[in-house]
C-alpha positions in Angstrom: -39.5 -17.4 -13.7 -36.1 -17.7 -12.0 -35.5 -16.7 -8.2 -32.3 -14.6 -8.0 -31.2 -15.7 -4.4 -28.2 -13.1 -2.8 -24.7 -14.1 -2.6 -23.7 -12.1 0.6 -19.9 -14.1 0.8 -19.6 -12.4 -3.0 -21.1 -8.9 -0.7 -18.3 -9.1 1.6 -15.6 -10.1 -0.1 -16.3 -7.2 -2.5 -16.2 -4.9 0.9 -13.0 -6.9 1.7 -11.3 -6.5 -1.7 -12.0 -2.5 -2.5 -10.9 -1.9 1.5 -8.0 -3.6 0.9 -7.3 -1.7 -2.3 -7.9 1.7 -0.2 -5.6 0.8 2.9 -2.9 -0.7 0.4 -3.0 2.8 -1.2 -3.1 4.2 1.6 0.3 3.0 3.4 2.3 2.9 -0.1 3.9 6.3 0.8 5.7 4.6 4.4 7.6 1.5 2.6 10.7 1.4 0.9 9.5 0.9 -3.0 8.9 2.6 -5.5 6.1 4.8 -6.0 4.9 8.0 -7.1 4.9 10.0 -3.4 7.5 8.9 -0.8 7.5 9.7 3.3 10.4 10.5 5.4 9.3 7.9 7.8 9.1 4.7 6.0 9.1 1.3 7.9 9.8 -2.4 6.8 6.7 -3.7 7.5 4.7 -2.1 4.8 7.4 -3.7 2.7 6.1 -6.9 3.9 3.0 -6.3 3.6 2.9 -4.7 0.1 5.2 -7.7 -1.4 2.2 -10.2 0.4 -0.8 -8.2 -1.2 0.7 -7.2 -4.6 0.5 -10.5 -5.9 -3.1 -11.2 -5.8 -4.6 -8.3 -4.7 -5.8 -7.1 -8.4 -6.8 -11.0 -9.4 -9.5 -10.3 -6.1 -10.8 -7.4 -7.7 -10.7 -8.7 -10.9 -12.8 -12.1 -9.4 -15.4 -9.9 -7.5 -16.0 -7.5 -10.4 -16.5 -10.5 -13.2 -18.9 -12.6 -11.0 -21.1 -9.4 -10.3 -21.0 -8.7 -14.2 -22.0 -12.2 -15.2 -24.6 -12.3 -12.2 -26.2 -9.3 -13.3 -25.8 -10.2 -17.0 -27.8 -13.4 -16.4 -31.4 -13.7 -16.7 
């Protein structure tokens, strides 16, 4: 018999990740790249902040996603 004992950092940073994915969605219309609807007010700082989260944003999800898959997979 095997004790499954809760990963609550794995919890949160779930929360964290799909959040992110919301807000990042979310302020996409107000900077200055491409993308499929575009606001009249649009401000530099979502540039920053969309070049910072683009890059690893996905490989989060991706991580979160895969270790709930193989933690449920397992017996």
């Amino acid at each position: 018999m095997t004790t499954n004992k809760r990963l609550y950092y794995l919890d949160w940073l779930r929360v964290l990740a799909f959040g992110l994915l919301f807000v990042f969605h979310s302020w996409r219309p107000f900077d200055h790249l491409e993308w499929h609807i575009k606001n009249e007010d649009q401000h530099t700082v979502f540039d920053i902040l969309t070049l910072f989260t683009h890059g690893w944003r996905m490989h989060v999800i991706f991580l979160v996603s895969g270790a709930g898959t193989y933690f449920a997979m397992r017996c």
